[in-house]
SERO-4910 file (N, C-alpha, C, O; in steps of 0.05 Angstrom, whole numbers):
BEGIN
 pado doro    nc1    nc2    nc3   cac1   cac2   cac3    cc1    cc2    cc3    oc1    oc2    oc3
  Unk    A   1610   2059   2074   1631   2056   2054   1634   2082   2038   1613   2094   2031
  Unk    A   1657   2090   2031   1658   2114   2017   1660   2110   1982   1677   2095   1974
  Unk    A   1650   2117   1972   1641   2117   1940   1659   2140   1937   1664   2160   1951
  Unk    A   1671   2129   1907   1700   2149   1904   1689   2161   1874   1678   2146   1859
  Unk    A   1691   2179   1870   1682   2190   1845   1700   2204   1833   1718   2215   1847
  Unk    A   1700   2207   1801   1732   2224   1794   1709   2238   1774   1687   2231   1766
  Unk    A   1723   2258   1769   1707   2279   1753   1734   2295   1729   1750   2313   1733
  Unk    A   1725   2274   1702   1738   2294   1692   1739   2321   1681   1717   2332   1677
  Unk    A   1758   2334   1675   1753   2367   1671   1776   2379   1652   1798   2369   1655
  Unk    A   1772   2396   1634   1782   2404   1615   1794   2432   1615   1780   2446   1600
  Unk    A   1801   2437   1618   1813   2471   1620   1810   2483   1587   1823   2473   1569
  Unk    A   1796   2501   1583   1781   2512   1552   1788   2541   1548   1788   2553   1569
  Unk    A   1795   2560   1523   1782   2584   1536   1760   2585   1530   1744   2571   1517
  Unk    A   1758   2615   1549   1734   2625   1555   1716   2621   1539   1728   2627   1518
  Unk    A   1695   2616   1532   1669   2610   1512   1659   2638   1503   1651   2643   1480
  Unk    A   1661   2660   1530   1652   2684   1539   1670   2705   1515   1660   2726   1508
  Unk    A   1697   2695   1505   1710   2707   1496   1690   2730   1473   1666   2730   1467
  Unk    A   1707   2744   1466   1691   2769   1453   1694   2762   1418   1718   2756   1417
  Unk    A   1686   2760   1396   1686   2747   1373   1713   2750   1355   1725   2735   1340
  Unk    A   1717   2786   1368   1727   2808   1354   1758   2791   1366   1776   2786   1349
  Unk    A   1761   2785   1390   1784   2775   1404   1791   2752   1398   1813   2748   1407
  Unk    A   1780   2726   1382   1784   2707   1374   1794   2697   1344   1783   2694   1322
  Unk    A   1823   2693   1352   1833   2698   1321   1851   2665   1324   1854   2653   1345
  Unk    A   1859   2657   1296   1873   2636   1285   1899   2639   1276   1903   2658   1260
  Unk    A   1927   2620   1286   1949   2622   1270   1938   2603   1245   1927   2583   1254
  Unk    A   1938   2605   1218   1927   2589   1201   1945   2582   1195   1940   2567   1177
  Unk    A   1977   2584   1200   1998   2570   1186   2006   2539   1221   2010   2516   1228
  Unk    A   2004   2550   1224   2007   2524   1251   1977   2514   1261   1977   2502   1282
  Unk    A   1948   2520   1243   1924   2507   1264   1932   2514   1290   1942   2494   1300
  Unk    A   1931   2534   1305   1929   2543   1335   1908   2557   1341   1894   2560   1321
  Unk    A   1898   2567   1359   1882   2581   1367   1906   2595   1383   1926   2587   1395
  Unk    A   1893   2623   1377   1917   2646   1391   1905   2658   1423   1886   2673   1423
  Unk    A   1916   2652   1442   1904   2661   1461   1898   2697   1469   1914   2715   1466
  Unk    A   1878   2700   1475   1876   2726   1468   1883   2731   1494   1878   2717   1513
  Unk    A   1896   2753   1495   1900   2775   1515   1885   2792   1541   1871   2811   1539
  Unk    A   1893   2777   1563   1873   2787   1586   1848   2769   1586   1830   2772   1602
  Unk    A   1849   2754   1571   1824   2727   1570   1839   2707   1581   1858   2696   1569
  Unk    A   1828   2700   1612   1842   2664   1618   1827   2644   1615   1803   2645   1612
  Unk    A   1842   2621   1617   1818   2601   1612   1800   2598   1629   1797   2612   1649
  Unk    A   1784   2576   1624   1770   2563   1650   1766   2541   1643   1776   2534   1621
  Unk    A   1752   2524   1658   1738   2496   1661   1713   2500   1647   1695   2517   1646
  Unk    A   1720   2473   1634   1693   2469   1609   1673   2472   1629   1677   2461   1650
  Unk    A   1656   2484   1625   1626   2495   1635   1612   2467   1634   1596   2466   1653
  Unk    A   1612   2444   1618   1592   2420   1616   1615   2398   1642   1605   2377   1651
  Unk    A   1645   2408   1652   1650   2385   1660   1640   2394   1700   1640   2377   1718
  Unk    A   1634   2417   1700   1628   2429   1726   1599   2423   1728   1588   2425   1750
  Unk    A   1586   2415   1705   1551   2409   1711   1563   2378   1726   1550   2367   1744
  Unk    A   1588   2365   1716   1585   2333   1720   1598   2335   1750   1594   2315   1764
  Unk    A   1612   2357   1763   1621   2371   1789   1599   2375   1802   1596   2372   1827
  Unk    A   1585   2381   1790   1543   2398   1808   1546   2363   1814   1551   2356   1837
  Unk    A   1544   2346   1796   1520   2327   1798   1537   2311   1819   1522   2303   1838
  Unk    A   1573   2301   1823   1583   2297   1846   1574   2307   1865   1568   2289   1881
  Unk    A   1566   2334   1876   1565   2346   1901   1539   2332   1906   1535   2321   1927
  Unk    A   1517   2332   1882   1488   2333   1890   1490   2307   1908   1481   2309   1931
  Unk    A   1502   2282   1898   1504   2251   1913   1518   2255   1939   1512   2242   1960
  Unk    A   1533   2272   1938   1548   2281   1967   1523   2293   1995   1521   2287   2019
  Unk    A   1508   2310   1977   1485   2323   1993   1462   2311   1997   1443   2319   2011
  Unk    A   1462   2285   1981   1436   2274   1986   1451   2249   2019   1436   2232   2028
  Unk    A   1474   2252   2027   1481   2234   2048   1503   2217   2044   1518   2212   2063
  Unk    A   1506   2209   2025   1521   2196   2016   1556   2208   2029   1563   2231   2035
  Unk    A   1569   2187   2031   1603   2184   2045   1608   2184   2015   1603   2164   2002
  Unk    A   1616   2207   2004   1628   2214   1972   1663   2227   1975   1667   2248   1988
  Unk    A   1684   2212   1962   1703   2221   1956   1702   2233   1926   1699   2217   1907
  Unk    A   1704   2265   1922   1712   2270   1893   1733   2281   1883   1739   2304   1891
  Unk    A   1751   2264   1861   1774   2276   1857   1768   2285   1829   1753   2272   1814
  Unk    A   1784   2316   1820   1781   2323   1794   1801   2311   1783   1821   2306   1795
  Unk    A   1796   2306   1757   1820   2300   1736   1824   2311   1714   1804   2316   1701
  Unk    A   1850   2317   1703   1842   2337   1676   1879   2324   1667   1897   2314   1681
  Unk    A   1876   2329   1645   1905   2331   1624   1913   2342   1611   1898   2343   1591
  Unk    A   1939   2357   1608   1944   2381   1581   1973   2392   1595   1994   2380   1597
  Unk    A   1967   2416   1600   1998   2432   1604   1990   2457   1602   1971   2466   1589
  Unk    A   2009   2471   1620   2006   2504   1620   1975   2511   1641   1960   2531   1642
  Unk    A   1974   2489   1653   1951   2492   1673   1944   2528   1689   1962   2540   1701
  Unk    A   1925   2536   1688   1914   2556   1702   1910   2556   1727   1885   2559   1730
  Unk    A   1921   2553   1753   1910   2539   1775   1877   2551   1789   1860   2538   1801
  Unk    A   1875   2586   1780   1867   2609   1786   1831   2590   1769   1809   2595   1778
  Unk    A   1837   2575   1751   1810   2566   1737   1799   2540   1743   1776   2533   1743
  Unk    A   1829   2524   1751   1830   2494   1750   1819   2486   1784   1808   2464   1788
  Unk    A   1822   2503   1803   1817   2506   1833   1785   2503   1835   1774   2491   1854
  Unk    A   1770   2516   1810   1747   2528   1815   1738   2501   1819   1746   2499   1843
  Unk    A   1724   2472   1812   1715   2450   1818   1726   2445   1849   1708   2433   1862
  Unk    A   1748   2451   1864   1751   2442   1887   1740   2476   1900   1716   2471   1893
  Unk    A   1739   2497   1909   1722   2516   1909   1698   2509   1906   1690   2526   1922
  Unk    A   1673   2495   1896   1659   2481   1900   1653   2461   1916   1630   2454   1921
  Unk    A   1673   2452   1924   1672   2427   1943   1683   2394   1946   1680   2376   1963
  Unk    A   1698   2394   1914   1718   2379   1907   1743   2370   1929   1761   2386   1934
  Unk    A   1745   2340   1944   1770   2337   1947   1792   2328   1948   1807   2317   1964
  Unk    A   1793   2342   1912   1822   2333   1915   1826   2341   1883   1807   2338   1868
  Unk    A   1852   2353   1872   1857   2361   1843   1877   2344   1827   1900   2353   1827
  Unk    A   1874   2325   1816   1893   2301   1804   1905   2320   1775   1885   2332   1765
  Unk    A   1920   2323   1766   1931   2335   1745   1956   2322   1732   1979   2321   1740
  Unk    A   1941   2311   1705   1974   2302   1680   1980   2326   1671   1966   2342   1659
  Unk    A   2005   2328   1679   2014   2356   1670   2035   2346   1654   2048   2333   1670
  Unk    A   2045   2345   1632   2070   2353   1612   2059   2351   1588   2037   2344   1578
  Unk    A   2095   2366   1578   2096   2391   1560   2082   2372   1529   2090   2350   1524
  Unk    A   2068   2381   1518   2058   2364   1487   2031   2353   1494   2020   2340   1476
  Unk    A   2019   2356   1513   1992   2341   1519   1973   2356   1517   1951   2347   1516
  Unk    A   1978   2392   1515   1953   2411   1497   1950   2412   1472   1936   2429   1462
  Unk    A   1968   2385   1452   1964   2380   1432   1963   2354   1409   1968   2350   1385
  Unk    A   1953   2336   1438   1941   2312   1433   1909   2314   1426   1894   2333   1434
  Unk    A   1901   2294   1413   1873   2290   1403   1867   2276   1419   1882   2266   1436
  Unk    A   1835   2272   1414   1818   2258   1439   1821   2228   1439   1807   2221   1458
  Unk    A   1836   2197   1425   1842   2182   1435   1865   2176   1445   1869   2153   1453
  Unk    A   1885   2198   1447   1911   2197   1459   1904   2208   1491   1922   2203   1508
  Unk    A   1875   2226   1505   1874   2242   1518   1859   2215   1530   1866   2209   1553
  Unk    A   1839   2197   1519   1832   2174   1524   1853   2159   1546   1852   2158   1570
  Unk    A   1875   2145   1522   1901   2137   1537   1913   2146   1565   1921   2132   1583
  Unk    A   1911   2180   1561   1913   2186   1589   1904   2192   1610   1917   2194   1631
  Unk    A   1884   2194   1609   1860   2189   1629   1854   2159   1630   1839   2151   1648
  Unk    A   1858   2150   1620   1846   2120   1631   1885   2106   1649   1886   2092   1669
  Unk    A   1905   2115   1634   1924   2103   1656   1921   2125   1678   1931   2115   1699
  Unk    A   1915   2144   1682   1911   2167   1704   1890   2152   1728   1893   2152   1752
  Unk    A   1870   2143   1716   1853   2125   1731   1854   2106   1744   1847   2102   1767
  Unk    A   1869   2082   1719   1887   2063   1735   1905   2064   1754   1907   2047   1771
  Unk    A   1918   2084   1752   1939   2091   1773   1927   2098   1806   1933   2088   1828
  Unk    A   1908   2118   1798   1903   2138   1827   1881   2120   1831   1877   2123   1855
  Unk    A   1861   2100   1821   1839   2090   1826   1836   2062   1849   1856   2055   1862
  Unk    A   1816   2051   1850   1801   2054   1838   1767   2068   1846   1757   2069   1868
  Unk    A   1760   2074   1832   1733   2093   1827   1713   2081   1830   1714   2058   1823
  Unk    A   1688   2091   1841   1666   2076   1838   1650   2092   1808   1636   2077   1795
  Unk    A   1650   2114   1799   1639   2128   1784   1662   2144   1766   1681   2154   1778
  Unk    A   1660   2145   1740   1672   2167   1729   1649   2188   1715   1631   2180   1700
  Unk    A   1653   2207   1721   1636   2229   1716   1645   2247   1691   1670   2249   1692
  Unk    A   1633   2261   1669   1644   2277   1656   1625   2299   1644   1601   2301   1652
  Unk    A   1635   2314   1627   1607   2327   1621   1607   2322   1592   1627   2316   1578
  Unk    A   1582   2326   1584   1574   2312   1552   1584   2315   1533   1581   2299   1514
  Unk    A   1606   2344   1531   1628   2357   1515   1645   2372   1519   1648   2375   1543
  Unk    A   1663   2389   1504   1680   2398   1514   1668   2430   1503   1647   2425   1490
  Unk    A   1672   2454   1504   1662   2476   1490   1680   2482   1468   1674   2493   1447
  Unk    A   1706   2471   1477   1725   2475   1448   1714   2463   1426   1695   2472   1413
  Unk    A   1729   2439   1421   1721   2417   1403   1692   2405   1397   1688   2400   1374
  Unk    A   1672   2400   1417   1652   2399   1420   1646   2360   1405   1627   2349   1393
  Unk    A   1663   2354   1410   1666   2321   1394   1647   2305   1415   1625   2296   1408
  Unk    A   1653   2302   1434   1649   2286   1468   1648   2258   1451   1629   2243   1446
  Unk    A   1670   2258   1444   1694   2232   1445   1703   2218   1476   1696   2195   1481
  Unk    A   1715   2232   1492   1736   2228   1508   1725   2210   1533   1738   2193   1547
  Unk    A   1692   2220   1534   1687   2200   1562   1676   2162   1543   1678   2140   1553
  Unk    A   1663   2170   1515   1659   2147   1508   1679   2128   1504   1677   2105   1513
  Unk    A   1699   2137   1491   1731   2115   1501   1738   2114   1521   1747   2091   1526
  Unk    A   1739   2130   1542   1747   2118   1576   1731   2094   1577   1742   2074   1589
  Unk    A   1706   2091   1566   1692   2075   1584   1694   2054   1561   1684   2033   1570
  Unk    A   1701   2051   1535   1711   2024   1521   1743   2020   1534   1754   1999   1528
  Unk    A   1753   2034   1546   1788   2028   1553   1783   2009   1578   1787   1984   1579
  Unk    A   1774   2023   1594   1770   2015   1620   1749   1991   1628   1743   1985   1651
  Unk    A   1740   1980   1605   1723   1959   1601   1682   1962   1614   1668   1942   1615
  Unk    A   1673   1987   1621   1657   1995   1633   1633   2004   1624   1633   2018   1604
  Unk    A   1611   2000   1636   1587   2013   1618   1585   2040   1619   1589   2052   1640
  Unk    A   1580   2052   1599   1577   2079   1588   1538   2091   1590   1520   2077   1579
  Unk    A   1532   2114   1603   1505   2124   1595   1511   2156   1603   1521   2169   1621
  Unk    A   1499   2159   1576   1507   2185   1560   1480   2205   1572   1459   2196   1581
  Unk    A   1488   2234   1568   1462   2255   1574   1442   2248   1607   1418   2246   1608
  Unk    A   1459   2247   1625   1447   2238   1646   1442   2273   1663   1458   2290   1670
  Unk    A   1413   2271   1665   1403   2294   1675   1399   2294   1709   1396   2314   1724
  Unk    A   1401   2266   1718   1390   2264   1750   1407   2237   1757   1409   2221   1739
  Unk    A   1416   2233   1777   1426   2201   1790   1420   2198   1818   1404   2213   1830
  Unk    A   1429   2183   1826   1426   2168   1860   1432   2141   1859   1424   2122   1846
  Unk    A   1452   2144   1879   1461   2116   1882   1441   2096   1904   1430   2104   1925
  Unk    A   1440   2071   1893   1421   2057   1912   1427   2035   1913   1416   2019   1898
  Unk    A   1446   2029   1933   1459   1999   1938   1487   1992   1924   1507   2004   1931
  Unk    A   1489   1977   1908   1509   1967   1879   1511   1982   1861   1532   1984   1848
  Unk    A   1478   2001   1853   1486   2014   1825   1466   2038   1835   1450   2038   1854
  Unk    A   1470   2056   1817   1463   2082   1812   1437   2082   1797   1438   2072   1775
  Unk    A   1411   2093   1804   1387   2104   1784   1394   2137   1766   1406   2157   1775
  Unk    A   1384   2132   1743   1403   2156   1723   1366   2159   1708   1347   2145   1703
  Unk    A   1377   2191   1707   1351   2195   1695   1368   2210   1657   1382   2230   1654
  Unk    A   1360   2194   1639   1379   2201   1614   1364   2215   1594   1345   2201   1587
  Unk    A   1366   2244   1578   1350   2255   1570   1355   2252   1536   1375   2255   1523
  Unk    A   1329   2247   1529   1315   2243   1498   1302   2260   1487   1297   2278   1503
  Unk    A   1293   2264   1469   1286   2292   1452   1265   2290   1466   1260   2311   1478
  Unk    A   1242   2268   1473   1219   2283   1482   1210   2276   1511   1186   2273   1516
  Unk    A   1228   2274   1528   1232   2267   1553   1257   2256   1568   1279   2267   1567
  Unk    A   1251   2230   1587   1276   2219   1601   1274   2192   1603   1256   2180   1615
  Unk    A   1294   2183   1591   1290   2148   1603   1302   2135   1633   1326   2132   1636
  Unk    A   1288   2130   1647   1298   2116   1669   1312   2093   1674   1302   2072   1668
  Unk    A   1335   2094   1684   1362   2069   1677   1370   2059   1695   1353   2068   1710
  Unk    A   1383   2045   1710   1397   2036   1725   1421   2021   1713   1419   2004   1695
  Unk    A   1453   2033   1730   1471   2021   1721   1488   2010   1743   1489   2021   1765
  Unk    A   1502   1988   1738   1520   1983   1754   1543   2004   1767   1550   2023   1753
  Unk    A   1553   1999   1794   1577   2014   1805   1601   1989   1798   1595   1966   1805
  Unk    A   1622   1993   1787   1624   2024   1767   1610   2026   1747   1595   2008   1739
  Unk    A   1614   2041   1739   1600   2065   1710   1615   2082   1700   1631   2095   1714
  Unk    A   1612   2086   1669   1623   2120   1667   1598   2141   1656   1598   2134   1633
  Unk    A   1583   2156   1658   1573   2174   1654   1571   2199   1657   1570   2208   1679
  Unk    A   1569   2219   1629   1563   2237   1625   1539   2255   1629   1516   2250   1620
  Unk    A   1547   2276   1643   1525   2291   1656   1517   2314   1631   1534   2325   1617
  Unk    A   1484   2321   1629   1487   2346   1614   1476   2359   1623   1470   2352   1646
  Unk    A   1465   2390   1612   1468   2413   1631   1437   2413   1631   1424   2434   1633
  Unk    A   1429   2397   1629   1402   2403   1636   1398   2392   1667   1376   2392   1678
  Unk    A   1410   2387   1674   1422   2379   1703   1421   2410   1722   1421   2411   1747
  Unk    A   1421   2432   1707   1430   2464   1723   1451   2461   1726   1469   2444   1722
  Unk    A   1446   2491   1738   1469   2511   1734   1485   2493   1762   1473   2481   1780
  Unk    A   1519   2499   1757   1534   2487   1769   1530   2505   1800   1527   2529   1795
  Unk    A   1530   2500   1823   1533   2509   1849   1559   2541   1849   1581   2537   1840
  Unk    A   1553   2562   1858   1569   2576   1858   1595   2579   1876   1586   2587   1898
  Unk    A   1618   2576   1878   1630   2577   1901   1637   2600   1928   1653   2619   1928
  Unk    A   1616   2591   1951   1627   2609   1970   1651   2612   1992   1665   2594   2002
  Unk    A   1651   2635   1996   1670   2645   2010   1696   2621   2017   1718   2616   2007
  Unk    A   1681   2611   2036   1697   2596   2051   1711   2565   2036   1731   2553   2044
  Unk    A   1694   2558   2009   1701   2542   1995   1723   2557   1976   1742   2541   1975
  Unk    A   1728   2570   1967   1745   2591   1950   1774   2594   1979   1797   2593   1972
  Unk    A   1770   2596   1995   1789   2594   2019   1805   2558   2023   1828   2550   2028
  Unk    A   1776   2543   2018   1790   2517   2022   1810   2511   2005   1831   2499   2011
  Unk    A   1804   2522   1978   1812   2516   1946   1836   2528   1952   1855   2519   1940
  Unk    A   1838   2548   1968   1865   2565   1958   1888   2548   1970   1909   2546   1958
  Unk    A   1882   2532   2005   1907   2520   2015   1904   2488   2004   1919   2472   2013
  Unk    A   1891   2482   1991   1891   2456   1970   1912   2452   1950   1909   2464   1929
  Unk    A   1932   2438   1952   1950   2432   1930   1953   2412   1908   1954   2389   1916
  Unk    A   1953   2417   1879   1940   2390   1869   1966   2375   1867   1991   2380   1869
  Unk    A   1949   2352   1864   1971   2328   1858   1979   2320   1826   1961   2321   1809
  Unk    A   2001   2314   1820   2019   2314   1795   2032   2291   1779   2054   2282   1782
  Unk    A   2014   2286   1762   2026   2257   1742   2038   2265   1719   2025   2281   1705
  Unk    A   2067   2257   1709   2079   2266   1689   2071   2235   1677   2064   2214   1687
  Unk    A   2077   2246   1648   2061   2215   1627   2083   2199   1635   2081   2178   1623
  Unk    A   2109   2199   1653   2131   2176   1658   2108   2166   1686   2101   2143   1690
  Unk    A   2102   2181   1697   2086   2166   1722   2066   2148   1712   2057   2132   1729
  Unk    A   2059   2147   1695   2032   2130   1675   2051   2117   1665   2039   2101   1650
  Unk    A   2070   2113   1663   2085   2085   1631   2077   2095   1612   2066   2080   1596
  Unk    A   2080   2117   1606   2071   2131   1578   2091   2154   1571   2098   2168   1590
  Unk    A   2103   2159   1539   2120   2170   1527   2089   2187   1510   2065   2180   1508
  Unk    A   2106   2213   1497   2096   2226   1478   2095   2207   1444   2084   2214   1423
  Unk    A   2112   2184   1451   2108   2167   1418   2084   2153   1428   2073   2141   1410
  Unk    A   2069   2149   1454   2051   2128   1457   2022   2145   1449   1999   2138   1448
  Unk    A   2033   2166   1446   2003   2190   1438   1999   2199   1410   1993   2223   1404
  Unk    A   2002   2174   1386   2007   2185   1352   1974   2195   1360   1957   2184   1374
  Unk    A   1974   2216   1347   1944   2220   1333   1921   2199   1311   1929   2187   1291
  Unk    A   1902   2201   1318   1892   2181   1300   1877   2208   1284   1872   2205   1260
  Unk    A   1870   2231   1295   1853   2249   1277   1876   2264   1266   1893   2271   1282
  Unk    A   1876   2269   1243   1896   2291   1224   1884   2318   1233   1861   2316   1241
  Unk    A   1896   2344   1234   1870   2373   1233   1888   2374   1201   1909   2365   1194
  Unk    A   1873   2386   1191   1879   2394   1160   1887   2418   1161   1909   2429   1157
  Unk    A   1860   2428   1170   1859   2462   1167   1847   2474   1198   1838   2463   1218
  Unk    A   1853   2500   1189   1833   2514   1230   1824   2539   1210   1840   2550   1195
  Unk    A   1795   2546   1212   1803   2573   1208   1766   2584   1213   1745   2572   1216
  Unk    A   1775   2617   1211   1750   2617   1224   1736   2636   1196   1744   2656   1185
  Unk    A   1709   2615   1192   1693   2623   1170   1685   2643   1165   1681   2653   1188
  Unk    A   1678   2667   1142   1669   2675   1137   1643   2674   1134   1630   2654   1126
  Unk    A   1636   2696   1141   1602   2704   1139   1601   2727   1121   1613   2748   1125
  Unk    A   1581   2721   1099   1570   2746   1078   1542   2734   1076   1534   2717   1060
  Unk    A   1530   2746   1093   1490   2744   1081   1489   2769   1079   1500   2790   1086
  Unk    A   1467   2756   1062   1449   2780   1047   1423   2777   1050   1410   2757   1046
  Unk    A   1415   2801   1060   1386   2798   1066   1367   2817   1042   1377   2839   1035
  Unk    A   1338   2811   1028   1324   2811   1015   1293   2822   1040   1284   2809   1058
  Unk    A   1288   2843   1033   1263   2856   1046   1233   2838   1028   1243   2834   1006
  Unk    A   1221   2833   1027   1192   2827   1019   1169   2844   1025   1150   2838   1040
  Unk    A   1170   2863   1014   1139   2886   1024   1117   2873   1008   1116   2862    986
  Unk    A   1100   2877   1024   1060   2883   1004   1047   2899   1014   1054   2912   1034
  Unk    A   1025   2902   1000   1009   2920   1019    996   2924   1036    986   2943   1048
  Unk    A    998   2887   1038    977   2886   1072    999   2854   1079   1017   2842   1066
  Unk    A    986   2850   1102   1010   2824   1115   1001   2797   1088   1018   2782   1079
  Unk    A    976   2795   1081    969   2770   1072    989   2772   1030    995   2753   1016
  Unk    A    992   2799   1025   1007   2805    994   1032   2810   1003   1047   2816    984
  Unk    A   1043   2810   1024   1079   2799   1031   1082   2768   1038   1103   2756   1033
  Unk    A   1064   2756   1049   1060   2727   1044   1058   2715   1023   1074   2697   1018
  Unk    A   1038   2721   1006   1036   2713    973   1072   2717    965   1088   2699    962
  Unk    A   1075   2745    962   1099   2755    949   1127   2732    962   1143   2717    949
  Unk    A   1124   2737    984   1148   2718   1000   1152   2680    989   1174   2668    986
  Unk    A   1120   2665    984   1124   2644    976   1128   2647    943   1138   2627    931
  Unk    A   1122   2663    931   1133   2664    898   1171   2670    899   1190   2666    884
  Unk    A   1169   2675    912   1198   2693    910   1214   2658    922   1231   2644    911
  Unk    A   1199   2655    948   1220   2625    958   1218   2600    943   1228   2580    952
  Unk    A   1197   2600    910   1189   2587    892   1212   2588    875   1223   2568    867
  Unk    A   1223   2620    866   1231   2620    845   1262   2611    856   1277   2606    837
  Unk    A   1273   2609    881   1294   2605    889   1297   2570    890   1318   2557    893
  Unk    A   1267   2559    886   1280   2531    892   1274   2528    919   1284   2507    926
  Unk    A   1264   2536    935   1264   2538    974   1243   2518    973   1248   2495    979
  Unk    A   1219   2527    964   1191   2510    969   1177   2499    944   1156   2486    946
***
């Protein structure tokens, strides 16, 4: 039997971007795309891409389709998950959906699912690098009526449900969940598979497939925001740093806890 898996994916910029290159319209909250920087695929949703292939390689008859939502798609970034070994690129493309919040993006990924599904697994990665909320997979899986397990470092499917290895500050708890599921992969899982040659070849004669929000039963009034943005802007930094000399290491120690005394520190 083939186990269908959807993997969602986010198109971000670059994380890599240079600090100096990262600027704000503060009168419209935008982020300004910088110049000669393209996007890519959230780096956490390609660990949840690793962890599809890994079920694929352990034997398993695995269908994986990507899914993603927004507008102004990159194909050159968006390919890279099928370049890996992905088959197949599901894409909500229209115009207003790179500026929806994460339970309107909910909405659309979960009728995107309904539609093209159904799935044995939804896969995601634990956040996005933009926003960094990881909102979006925990409402899929209250929409879609489904159990949710978060920070999943290892899986394997075995029969009906999947073994998930889920990571905690001082180790991993061992889980088992029903098929379906939605879970989030994190990067302690490694680094995502690099794409060779011939997969970068497959990706190129691969064409994705195309949901406008009329193909879902969905309008731009069905996407009000529930989060307001107030403001965007990018903080200032002024530290000041304070030297502590003595004359030996143990009278800059002394000196250092009088000094973090008189500040209130300790």
């Amino acid at each position: 039997m083939t186990v269908r898996i959807v993997v969602l994916a986010k198109q971000v910029p670059d994380p890599e971007t240079p600090p100096s290159q990262f600027k704000i319209d503060e009168s419209t909250n935008k982020v300004i795309p910088p110049n000669g920087v393209p996007p890519v695929v959230n780096g956490f949703d390609l660990n949840a891409v690793e962890a599809a292939m890994r079920i694929r390689d352990s034997g398993a008859d695995v269908e994986i389709t990507v899914l993603s939502a927004g507008s102004h798609f990159v194909m050159d970034a968006m390919k890279k998950p099928l370049a890996m070994g992905a088959d197949r690129l599901v894409l909500v493309d229209d115009t207003g959906l790179d500026e929806i919040d994460s339970a309107a993006t909910v909405k659309v990924l979960a009728a995107a699912i309904k539609k093209d599904g159904p799935y044995d697994l939804v896969l995601g990665g634990r956040q996005a690098s933009d926003w960094d909320q990881a909102h979006v997979t925990l409402g899929l899986a209250e929409i879609l009526e489904l159990p949710l397990v978060s920070l999943v470092q290892k899986l394997e499917l075995k029969n009906d449900s999947v073994l998930l290895q889920r990571v905690i500050p001082d180790g991993y708890q061992e889980i088992t969940a029903p098929i379906p599921s939605v879970i989030t992969i994190t990067n302690e899982i490694g680094e995502p598979r690099y794409p060779n040659l011939r997969g970068i070849m497959q990706a190129s004669r691969k064409k994705p497939e195309f949901f406008s929000l009329a193909d879902l039963g969905l309008s731009l009034s069905d996407l009000t925001p529930k989060l307001v943005l107030k403001k965007l802007y990018v903080p200032e930094s002024n530290k000041q740093v304070e030297l502590i000399v003595g004359e030996d290491e143990a009278d800059s120690g002394k000196k250092l806890a009088l000094r973090l005394r008189e500040e209130k520190l300790i």
